[in-house]
C-alpha positions as CSV (number, residue, x, y, z in Angstrom):
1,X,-30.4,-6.1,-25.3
2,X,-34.4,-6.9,-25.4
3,X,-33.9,-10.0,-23.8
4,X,-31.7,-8.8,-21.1
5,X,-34.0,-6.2,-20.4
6,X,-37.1,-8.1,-20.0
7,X,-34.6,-10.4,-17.5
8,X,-34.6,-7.5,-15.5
9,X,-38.4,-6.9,-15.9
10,X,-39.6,-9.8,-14.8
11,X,-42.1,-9.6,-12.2
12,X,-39.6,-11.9,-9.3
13,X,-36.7,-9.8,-10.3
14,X,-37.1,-7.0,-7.6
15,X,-33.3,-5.3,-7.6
16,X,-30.6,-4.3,-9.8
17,X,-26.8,-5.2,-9.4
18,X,-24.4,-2.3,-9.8
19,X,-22.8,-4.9,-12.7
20,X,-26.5,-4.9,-14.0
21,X,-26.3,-0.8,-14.0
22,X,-23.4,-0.6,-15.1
23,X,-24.4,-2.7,-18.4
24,X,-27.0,-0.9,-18.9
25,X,-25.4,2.4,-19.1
26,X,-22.8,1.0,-21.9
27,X,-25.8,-0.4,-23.6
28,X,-27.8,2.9,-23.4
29,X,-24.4,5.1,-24.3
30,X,-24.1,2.9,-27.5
31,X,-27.6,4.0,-28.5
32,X,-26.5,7.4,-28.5
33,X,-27.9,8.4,-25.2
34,X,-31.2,8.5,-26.0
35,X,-34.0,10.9,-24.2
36,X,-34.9,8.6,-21.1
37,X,-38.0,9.3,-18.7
38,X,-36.7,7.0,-16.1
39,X,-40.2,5.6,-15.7
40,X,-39.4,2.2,-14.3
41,X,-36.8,2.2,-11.0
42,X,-35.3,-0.7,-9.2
43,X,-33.3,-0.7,-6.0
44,X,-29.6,-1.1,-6.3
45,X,-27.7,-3.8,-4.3
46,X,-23.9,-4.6,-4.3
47,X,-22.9,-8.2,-6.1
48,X,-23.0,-9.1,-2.5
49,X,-26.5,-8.6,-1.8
50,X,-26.0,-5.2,0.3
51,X,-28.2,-2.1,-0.5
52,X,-26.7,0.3,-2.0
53,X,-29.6,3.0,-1.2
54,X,-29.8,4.2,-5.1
55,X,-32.7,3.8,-7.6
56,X,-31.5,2.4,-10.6
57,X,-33.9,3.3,-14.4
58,X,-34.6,0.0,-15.7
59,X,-34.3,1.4,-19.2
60,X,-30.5,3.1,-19.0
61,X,-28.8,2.3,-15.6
62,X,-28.9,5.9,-15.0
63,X,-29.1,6.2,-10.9
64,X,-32.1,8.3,-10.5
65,X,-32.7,8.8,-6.6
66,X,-31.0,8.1,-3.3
């Protein structure tokens, strides 16, 4: 999961797929659903490359804001 997530953080990597999201939040669940702060967001596109509009935490996949 480390690796995967500093994929995601690296500085040209600018959005998050919902597939990427959606990994996340299986990942996260599998932890036990740790307390997250949602400190780090990324903007959520569509495998297609379309903005979704939500804010996705980097840490969980949880989708913070629209």
């Amino acid at each position: 999961m480390s690796a995967y997530l500093a994929h995601l953080n690296r500085a040209d990597e600018k959005v998050m797929t919902k597939i990427q999201a959606a990994y996340l939040q299986t990942t996260w669940n599998e932890l036990g659903s740790p307390l997250c702060e949602h400190r780090t967001l990324d903007l959520e596109r569509s495998e297609d490359g379309y903005v979704t509009g939500n804010y996705r935490c980097l840490a969980c996949g949880y989708a913070v804001a629209r």
